[in-house]
N, C-alpha and C positions, 0 to 999 in steps of 0.2 A: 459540589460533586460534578466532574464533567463526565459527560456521556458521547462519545464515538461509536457511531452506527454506520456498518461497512455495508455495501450494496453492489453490485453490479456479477459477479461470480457466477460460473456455471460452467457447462460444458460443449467444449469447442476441440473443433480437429484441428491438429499441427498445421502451423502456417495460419493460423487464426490469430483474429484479436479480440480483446474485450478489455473494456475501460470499468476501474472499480471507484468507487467513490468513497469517503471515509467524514459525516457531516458530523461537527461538531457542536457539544449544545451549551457551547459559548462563543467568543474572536475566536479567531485561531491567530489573530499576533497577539494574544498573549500569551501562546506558548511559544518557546526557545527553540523546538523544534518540532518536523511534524513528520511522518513515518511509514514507510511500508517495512514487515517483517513475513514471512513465508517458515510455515512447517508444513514439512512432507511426514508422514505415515515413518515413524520408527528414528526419526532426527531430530537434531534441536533444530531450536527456531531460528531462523537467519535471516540478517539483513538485506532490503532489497533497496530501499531508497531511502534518504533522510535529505529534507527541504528545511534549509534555518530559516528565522524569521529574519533575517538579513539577506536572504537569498539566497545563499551555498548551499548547492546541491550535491550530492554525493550517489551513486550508484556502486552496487557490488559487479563485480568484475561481469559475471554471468549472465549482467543484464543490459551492462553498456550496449547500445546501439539499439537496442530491441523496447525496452519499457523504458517512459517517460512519465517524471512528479510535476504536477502544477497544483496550483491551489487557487482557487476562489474566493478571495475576500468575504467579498458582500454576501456570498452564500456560507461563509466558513466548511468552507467542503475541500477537502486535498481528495487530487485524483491520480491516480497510475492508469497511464496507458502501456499495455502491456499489445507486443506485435511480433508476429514470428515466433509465434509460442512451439514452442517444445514440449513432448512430452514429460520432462525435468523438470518445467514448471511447475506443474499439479503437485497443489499442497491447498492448505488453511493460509486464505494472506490478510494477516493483522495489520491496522490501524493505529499506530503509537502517537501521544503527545506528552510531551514534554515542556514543565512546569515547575521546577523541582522535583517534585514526582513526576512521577512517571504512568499515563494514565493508556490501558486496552481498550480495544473495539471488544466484541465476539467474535467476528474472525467471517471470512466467506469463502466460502470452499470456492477454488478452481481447479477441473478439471479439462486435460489434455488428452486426447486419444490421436493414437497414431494410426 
């Protein structure tokens, strides 16, 4: 069974940052890949960053230049830094890994006020 427990979320004024963290309770190279997803209030859930275990990195359109995925080895923790937040940010931002399956955090709210 793995477990993804998301951390760092809260609330911050536009043009803020906050860095989330997502620790894993195994490697994290042994999963194929590793994940940020965001739901806002009344929307599906959407992608924000995906980190292969090869190193390709991906970002959705919305977030190039503003949030950055790195990951920790030896801590098994992938992190988003998220900068220059928008109020369009503010949603639930999930933790995925991938395994074959496909495994959730709980999710950590971040909110934006403008």
């Amino acid at each position: 069974q793995v477990q993804l427990v998301e951390s760092g979320g809260g609330l911050v004024q536009a043009g803020g940052s906050l860095r989330l963290s997502c620790a894993a309770s195994r490697s994290i190279l042994s999963f194929n890949s590793m994940g940020w997803y965001r739901q806002a209030p009344g929307k599906q859930r959407e992608l924000v960053a995906v980190l292969t275990s090869g190193g390709s990195i991906n970002y959705a359109d919305y977030v190039k230049g503003r949030f950055t995925i790195s990951r920790d080895n030896a801590k098994n923790t992938v992190y988003l830094q998220m900068s220059s937040l928008k109020p369009e940010d503010t949603a639930v931002y999930y933790c995925k890994a991938v395994a074959g399956l496909g495994y959730w955090g709980q999710g950590t709210q971040v909110t934006v006020s403008s």
